[in-house]
N, C-alpha and C positions, 0 to 999 in steps of 0.2 A: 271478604269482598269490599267492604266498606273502607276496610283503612286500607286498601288497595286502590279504592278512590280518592279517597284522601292524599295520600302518597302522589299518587301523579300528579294531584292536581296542585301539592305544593311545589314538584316539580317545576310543574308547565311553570309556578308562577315565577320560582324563580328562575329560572331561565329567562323567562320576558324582564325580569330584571335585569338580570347582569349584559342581554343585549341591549338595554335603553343606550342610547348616548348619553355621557356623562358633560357636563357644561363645563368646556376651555375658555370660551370667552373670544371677545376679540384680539386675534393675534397679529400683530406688526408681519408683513411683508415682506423681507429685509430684502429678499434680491430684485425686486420691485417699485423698494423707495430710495428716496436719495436725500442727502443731507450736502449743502458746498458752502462754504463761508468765503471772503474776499480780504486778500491784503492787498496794504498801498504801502509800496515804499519809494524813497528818493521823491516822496512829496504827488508822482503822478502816474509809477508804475504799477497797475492793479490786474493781482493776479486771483487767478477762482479754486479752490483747494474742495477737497471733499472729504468723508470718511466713508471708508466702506461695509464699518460692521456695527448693525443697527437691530438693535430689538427693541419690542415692545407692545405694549400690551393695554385691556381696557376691561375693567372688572366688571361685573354685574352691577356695582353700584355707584358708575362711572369712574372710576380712578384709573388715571392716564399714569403709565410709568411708561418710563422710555429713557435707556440707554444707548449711548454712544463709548466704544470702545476707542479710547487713544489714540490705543497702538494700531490702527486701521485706517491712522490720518495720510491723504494722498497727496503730494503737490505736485505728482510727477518728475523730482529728482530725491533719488532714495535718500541722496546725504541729508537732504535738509530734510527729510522725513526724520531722520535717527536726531539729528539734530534739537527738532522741534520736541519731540518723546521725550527726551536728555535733560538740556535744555529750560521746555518751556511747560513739560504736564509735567515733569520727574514721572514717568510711571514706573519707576520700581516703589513712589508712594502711592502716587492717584491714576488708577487705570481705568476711570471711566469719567462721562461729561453723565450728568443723569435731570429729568424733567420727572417733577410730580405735579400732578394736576387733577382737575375733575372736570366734566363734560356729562348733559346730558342725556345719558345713551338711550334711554327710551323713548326722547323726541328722536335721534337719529335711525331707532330701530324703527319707528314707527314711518318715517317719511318712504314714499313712494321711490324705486327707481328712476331715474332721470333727473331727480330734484335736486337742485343749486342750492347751499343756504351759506352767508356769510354768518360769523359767529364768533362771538369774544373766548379767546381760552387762556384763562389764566394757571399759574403755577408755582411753583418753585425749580430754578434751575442750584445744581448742585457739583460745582465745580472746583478743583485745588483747594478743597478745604473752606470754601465758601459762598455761601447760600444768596439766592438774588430772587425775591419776584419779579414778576414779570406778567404784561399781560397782552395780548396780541391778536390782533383780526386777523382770522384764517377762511378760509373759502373750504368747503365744505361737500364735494361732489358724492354723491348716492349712486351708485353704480349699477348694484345689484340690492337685494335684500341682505346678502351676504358678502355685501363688499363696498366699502368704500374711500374715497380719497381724500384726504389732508393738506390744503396747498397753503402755505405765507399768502398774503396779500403784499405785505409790504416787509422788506426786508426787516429780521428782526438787529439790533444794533447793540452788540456787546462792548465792552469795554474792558479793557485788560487791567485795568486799575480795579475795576470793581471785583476782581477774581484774585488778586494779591498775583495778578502774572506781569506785571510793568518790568519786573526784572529781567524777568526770561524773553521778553522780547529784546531789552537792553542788550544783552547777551548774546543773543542771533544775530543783531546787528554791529554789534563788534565781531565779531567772525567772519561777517558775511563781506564786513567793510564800506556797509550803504550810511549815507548822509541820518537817515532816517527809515522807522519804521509805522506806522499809524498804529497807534491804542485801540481805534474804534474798526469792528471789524464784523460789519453785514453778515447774515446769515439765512439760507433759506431751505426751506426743506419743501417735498412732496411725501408722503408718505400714504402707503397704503394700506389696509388694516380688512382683514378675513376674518368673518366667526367661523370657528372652529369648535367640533367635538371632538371628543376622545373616547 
């Protein structure tokens, strides 16, 4: 009778174990956020491009990763999409744009629904084989306890020099046959971010 109590009761325990939720973490959004960056070319035409495939993520002890996939860049004419992939990322080498960073998640877990915070988020971005910090005031929206949003403040400002990409725009723009193409090239994102179990 006894190790028949025994018995169930390591049961019951493990059972309430293995239904606990297991901690995912804050998960990226992806069909919910958005990422668009800006070209100028012929000195005054500026167009607004996007990528469509976004992950990312925020660990227990704030580390920001966030991935952008290349091959998911949109400018709305597919040539100069194949083009830019070709081109200006080569992704048969580099298929992804990637941010490492850190944030403090337990000031943001801890804030109230409704709450507004501006807040510096620095990193490293990780692009064509070449590393940039970076650091940027982002707006900060509290949504739910289980959800919240990421917005630019101020466009972030890349530059195609600092990426070893001055070529591959060169290159587009002989093709394309434009006077010119701008280096510098604005970027902003929304992004939304759910904690999640598993």
């Amino acid at each position: 009778m006894r190790r028949l109590l025994i018995l169930t009761a390591l049961v019951n325990c493990l059972s309430l174990l293995f239904s606990l939720p297991v901690f995912a973490g804050w998960q990226l959004n992806s069909s919910e956020s958005q990422l668009s960056f800006v070209t100028t070319k012929n000195s005054e035409v500026a167009e607004v491009h996007s990528f469509e495939n976004l992950t990312g993520d925020i660990n227990k002890q704030g580390q920001v990763s966030f991935k952008i996939s290349l091959a998911s860049v949109n400018t709305a004419i597919p040539i100069r999409d194949e083009r830019m992939q070709k081109y200006l990322f080569k992704l048969d080498t580099f298929a992804s744009a990637d941010f490492i960073g850190e944030v403090d998640i337990r000031f943001i877990e801890a804030l109230p629904a409704g709450q507004v915070k501006y807040l510096p988020l620095s990193g490293n971005i990780h692009l064509h084989g070449n590393k940039q910090a970076v650091t940027m005031k982002v707006q900060l929206i509290k949504l739910a306890r289980n959800r919240f949003v990421v917005n630019t403040v101020k466009p972030l400002i890349m530059n195609a020099n600092q990426y070893n990409l001055a070529a591959g725009v060169e290159k587009l723009r002989t093709i394309a046959g434009l006077s010119n193409i701008s280096n510098a090239v604005p970027v902003t994102f929304n992004l939304l971010f759910e904690y999640q179990t598993k």
